[in-house]
C-alpha positions, 0 to 999 in steps of 0.5 A, a space after each residue: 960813347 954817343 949815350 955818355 954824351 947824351 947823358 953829358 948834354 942833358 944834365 947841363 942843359 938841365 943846370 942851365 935850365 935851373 940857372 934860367 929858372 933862378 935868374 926868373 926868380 930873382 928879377 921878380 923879387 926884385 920890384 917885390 923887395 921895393 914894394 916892401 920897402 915903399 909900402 912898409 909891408 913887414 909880412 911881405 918883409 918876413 917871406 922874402 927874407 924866409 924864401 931866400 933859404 930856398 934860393 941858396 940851397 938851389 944856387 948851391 945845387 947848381 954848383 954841385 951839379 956842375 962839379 959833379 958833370 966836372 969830375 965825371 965827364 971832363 969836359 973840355 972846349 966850349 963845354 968847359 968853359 960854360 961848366 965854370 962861368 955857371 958855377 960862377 954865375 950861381 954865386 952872382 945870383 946868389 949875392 944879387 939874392 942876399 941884396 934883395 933881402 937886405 933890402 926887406 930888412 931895411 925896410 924892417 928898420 925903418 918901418 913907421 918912419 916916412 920916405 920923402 916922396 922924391 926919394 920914393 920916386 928914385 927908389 921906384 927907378 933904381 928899382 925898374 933899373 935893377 930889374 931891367 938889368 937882371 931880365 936883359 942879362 939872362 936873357 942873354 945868357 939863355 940866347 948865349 947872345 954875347 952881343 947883348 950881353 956886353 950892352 948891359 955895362 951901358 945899361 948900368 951906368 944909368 943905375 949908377 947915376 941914379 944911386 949918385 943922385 939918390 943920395 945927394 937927395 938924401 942928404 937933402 932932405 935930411 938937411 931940410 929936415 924931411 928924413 930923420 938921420 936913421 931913415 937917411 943911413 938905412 935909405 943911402 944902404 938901400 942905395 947902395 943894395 941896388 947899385 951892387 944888384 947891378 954890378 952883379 948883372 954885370 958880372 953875370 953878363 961877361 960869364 956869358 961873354 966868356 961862354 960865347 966866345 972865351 972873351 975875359 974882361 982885361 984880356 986874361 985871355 988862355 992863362 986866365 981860363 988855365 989858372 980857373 980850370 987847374 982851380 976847379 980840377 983841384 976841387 973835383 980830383 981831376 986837373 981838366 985839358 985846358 982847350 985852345 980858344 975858339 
């Protein structure tokens, strides 16, 4: 019994390991996609968009890891509970990843056109925002810190104000004939590709709450946690025990 606990051990910090590594890749991609876009660098463009390949296949590879430690550990409690918040954080990443790519295919379809230099100073924060909030929200995930974790919804209101003066300033400058309309559409998407990266930190910031301490935005408290536990027991063969709260 104490080998097959070991066992059980390794291989989630093992997905937990993988799920750190994958939060890295990601907040460095970050700033890498807005020089993309602020530098009109298509090479940049083409491997950020082709890498992503990779990145889902080991998103998908942590979600299969952890159905596979579902089915054949059952475990329960804390563990549990961790098992489903990561199979969850992995389609947050993996979302936030796509983001960053579309905004490399943005920067395909504006390449040539010019970026009013007030708006390049916005995109440049947004961006540093973003990262900010990704870098914050794993790090709260590998110190299983609820309490840093639950600042990140703060830190994401200022994201949000950025995205709303952003595009004001671009219909601005397209108003003052500074951005043509196909630059003004692409740049308020990019906007917006920004302001979801950091919904997603958000969201990867309460699976860690849930981790910690079984905390469920709005209180869904044990029959939530039931309903997601049946629903992964549906998908593994297996119905696992529902635990009580610590």
């Amino acid at each position: 019994m104490d080998e097959i606990r070991k066992t059980f051990h390794n291989d989630l910090e093992s997905v937990r390991a993988e799920v750190i590594r994958l939060g890295a890749s990601l907040t460095e991609a970050i700033p890498r996609a807005t020089e993309v876009l602020l530098s009109a660098d298509l090479e940049g463009a083409d491997y950020l968009i082709q890498s992503d390949v990779d990145f889902n296949s080991r998103a998908t590879g942590v979600e299969s890891s952890c159905f596979e430690i579902l089915a054949l550990q059952a475990p329960v409690a804390g563990d549990l509970r961790q098992i489903v918040a990561i199979i969850k954080i992995a389609g947050e990443l993996e979302r936030s990843a796509d983001l960053v790519v579309n905004i490399c295919k943005a920067a395909r379809r504006i390449y040539g056109h010019d970026i009013d230099p007030v708006l390049r100073g916005v995109i440049s924060k947004m961006s540093e925002q973003a990262q900010q909030l990704f870098a914050s929200t794993m790090e709260a995930f590998e110190e299983s810190d609820a309490a840093k974790a639950a600042a990140i919804d703060d830190m994401d209101s200022y994201l949000d104000s950025l995205h709303r003066q952003f595009v004001q300033l671009i219909f601005e400058s397209h108003a003052n004939n500074k951005i043509d309309l196909q630059v003004a559409v692409q740049l308020a998407v990019v906007a917006r590709f920004y302001e979801r990266i950091g919904d997603h930190a958000v969201n990867v910031s309460e699976r860690t709450r849930f981790i910690v301490n079984g905390w469920v935005q709005g209180g869904g408290g044990l029959d939530q946690y039931a309903r997601t536990a049946e629903q992964i027991g549906d998908r593994t063969g297996e119905i696992p025990i529902v635990p009580e709260t610590n």
